[in-house]
C-alpha angles and dihedrals in degrees: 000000000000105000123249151159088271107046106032099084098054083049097062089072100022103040085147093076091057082100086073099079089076105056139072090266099073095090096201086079106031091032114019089154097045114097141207130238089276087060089255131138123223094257085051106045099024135263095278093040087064082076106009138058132171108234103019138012125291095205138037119245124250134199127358146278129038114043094230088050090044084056087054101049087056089086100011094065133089104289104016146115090273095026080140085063098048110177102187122116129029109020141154108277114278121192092040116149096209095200099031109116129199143172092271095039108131115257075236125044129186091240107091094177144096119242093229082054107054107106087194119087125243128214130228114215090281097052098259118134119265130164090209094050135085138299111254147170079275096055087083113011115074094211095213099028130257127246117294110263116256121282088258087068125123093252096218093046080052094057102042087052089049098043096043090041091230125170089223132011118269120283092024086067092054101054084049077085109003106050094142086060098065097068083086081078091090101041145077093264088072102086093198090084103016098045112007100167100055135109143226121217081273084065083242119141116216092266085068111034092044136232089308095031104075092063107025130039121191098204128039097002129151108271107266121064097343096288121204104176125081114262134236099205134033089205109134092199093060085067116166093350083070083065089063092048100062089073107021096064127106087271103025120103084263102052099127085068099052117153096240098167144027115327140200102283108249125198099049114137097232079196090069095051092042088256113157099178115179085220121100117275120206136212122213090273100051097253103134110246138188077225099044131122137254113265142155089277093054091073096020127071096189089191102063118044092209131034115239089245097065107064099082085048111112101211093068087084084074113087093218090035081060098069087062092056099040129027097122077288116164088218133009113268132275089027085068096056093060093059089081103011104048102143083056090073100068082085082085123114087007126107086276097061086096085195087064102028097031108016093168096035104110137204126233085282096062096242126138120231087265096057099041104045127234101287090046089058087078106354129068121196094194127024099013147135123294095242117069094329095280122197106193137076111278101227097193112041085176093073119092120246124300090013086059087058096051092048091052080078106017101065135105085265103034138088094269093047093137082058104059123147110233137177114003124345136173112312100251130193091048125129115236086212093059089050088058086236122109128211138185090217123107119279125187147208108239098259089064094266105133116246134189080215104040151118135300104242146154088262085062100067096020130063101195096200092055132070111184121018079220114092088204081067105077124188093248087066102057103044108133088355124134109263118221136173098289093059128008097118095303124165093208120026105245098202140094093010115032087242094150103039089050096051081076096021115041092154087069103046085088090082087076111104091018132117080260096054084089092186073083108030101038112012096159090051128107141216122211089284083059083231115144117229098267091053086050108034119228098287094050084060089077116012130035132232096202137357090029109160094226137035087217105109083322085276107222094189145064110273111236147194134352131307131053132356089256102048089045086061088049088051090055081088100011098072128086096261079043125103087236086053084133092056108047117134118226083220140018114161128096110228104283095217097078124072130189140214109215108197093141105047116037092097126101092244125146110262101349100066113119111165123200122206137194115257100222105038095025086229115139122263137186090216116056155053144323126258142160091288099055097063099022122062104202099203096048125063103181107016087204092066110038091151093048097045106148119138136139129164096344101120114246142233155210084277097058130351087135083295108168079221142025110248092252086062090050115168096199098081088075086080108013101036115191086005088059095090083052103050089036092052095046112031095116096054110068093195093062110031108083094204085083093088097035 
């Protein structure tokens, strides 16, 4: 600053703002006619007195907020001295306090410095410097511009600081906060080397916006964070994920990495599921909060190609291992799955821990389980599959949602060929509701999305990233071991209690305890699977999840004897080689050349229901004959005490015996009349019945 009457005097304390005579901000050059508060104009109060004066203010204050801004705003606002410079609108966050910390502070912050260590001040609320204070206008502008930098200087860096009246060049200024940011210097994400041609919404390359400045802006950016490229979508819901997209679009400069598929879902709130991720949540406008959503930056650190965590993992030395551990990812995969899916690991070391069970099997992207990770074996997070973001070749388009996944493996020619379903299994795709039964298991859409509402499917009984519902059974005990109904990824152990089956089927859980609970009554026998009761559970002994040999109520056991369909199934146990061999009829049948037309009977009601069946395909049918099941209701020893059905050895008679109805409310006088008691009585003994020889 020339010296003069009117200036020397501030500059005997304050010889550092001398600087400021050759910028913009000596009025006497940029604004000769503008005046202060006294009427006076900068030549005729002095350089500093144009915005200084010692008793009172030489300018009026603008905008609002923070009391430095509100300095600045003074000149940088409509009508004002710098309306060329106006500052209102998008700019970098004023009123900050760096090193303040609160409840719903972010478990990450944007600040990667100590406080001991910022080289930059800090502002209390009446603009003094405090290290403990608030970032402001002043943080990076020197207002009357700092000493120029030493000869050895880069000059251009020189010249933007002086013209922009930083403290520091640009992008110096920017690692003073923000030091974790600059190891995008050596990926594709800095534009000097991967796209130097291109342009920020200044119309500025990389050369000239510097390292920072082809992506944010601090002033004048687009909203969210401080966006400096043009966008390809004004939807507010896409949020931060729209910032990716206006590069990673089919013409955009990363066009090669362009999202094709199904992708991770984003904004979704992980507080209203109990999610408590250490990965940075984001709100609408791009500020990280503990309430955020999930976007592409949660996962994502587009700043640093590969997380700290990864460099000591093995598996980095594979080029296709390394995407997993790079990526611009915030933590090496799978580790970063398990920040918000961590029940789902309990899949390691299990069948389904393809690196264990499949080691060369490989995903649509052609990667083995070890260079995938434990989640990519089955799971994409970009360009997969609808459902569940499935990541291997569906091998039977034909089935219908999740049972087309599970296929995709368990198939002659696929991963889990020793696991193929064969023969009949539970009918799938079906709506409880429909079905007039209700459940608390999962159901699901078709395209794998639960629903209260939804669909039977494999997922419903299954939980294919568990082995055992026990937490005692861990996955190391079961490796290469037989399955049975107390493990095998069930969600519910099915032995010794029936837990699983009667989540859908209460009214059959009476059969336990029984003579028909044969975990009791015939522990040593086998179904067609040649697994005991206890390897089954009660209901296995009889009926078939899956592989049954007929459809036919998924038959578990051997069919035997003559008859009907259903009293061959009876005589599956009640036969001499069966485990009921004390309890076999001589006869069982009623006469077959009668047949019966039930139009009075063939409703669930309490004591008057006699169902018919036909005798080839066991459905039922309103025209027919009688068999076992008409009269006998397996799962139910004393129909007047469904809730208190314990029995076991102690013989039976006309009042239980799994009888549909007690003998006084015998359905057999609707066609024999007085003769009914008798036949009733008698229709397993041949030699006494005399419906024998009708």
């Amino acid at each position: 600053m020339k010296k003069g009457e009117k200036d020397q005097f501030c500059l005997l304390c304050h010889p550092d703002k001398k600087y400021i005579a050759e910028t913009k901000h000596n009025l006497a050059v940029s604004a000769p006619g503008e005046k202060n508060l006294e009427g006076k104009t900068a030549a005729e109060a002095g350089v500093c007195s144009a915005c200084h004066l010692p008793h009172k203010p030489a300018r009026p204050l603008s905008g609002e907020g923070d009391f430095t801004a509100q300095l600045c705003m003074s000149c940088h606002s409509k009508g004002r001295v710098a309306e060329k410079v106006n500052l209102i609108g998008t700019t970098h966050p004023l009123s900050v306090y760096p090193f303040a910390k609160s409840e719903t502070d972010s478990l990450r912050t944007t600040i990667s410095v100590q406080k001991e260590e910022l080289r930059l001040p800090l502002y209390d609320a009446n603009g003094v410097r405090d290290i403990d204070g608030k970032m402001t206008c002043s943080t990076c502008h020197e207002t009357h511009q700092s000493p120029p930098q030493p000869a050895d200087t880069q000059a251009a860096d020189n010249q933007k600081k002086i013209k922009s009246l930083l403290r520091k060049s640009s992008p110096q200024i920017c690692k003073e906060c923000h030091r974790d940011k600059f190891l995008i210097a050596d990926t594709r994400h800095n534009l000097s080397a991967s796209a130097p041609a291109e342009k920020n919404i200044l119309n500025q390359t990389p050369a000239e916006s510097g390292l920072c400045g082809s992506c944010h802006l601090v002033h004048g950016p687009q909203k969210n964070f401080l966006w400096a490229r043009a966008s390809l979508t004004e939807d507010s819901q896409k949020g931060a994920e729209s910032l990716c997209i206006s590069c990673h679009n089919e013409t955009g400069i990363a066009q090669k990495k362009v999202n094709k598929g199904y992708n991770h879902p984003t904004h979704i709130l992980p507080t209203d599921k109990g999610l408590t991720p250490a990965l940075p949540l984001f709100d609408r406008q791009g500020k990280i909060s503990l309430k955020g959503a999930i976007t592409c930056q949660t996962c994502h650190d587009p700043h640093r190609w590969q997380p700290v965590s990864s460099a000591a993992e093995p598996a980095v030395q594979d080029p296709e291992a390394q995407k997993r551990f790079g990526s611009f990812l915030r933590e090496p995969s799978p580790q970063i799955c398990n920040e918000c899916h961590q029940e789902k690991f309990q899949i390691a070391d299990t069948e389904h821990d393809l690196s264990q069970s499949a080691p060369a099997g490989k995903n649509l992207l052609g990667q083995t389980a070890a260079q995938s990770g434990l989640c990519g074996s089955c799971h994409l997070a970009h360009n997969a599959q609808k459902t569940f973001l499935w990541a291997r070749e569906i091998t039977d388009p034909q089935k219908e949602g999740v049972q087309a996944l599970c296929i995709g493996c368990h198939n002659a020619a696929g991963v889990a060929a020793k696991k193929v379903l064969t023969g009949y299994s539970h009918p799938l795709n079906i709506t409880p509701a429909e079905k007039e039964f209700s459940t608390t298991l999962p159901l699901f859409t078709k395209d794998g999305q639960a629903l209260e509402a939804g669909l039977l499917t494999c997922q419903t009984c299954h939980d294919p990233h568990r082995w055992s519902p026990s937490p005692d059974e861990t996955a190391e005990n079961h490796f290469n071991m037989e399955g049975n109904a107390q493990n095998s990824f069930l969600r519910i152990a099915n032995s010794p209690e029936p837990k699983l089956c009667e989540n859908c089927h209460p009214q059959q859980r009476t059969v336990e305890k029984t003579d028909h609970d044969l975990l009791i009554s015939a522990p040593a026998s086998r179904n067609s699977l040649d697994q005991i009761p206890t390897e089954s559970g009660v209901c296995g002994t009889c009926h078939l999840v899956h592989n049954s040999q007929t459809p036919v109520k998924l038959w578990a056991r051997r069919l035997s004897g003559g008859g009907d369909l259903i009293e061959q199934m009876c005589r599956s146990c009640h036969s001499k080689l069966g485990p009921a061999n004390k309890k076999v009829p001589l006869i069982a049948s009623h006469p077959d050349n009668v047949v019966i037309i039930n139009t009075r009977k063939n409703t669930r009601v309490e004591d008057k229901y006699l169902p018919l069946f036909d005798k080839t395909t066991a459905k039922p049918t309103m025209v027919g004959n009688l068999s076992c099941a008409s009269c006998h209701n397996v799962h139910l020893w004393d129909s007047k005490l469904p809730q208190n059905n314990t029995h076991t050895e102690s013989e039976g008679s006309v009042m239980n015996s799994f009888l549909r109805t007690s003998s006084f409310h015998l359905m057999c006088k609707d066609c024999h009349g007085p003769e009914a008691l008798f036949k009733y009585l008698y229709f397993h003994d041949p030699t006494k019945r005399t419906g024998a020889k009708d």
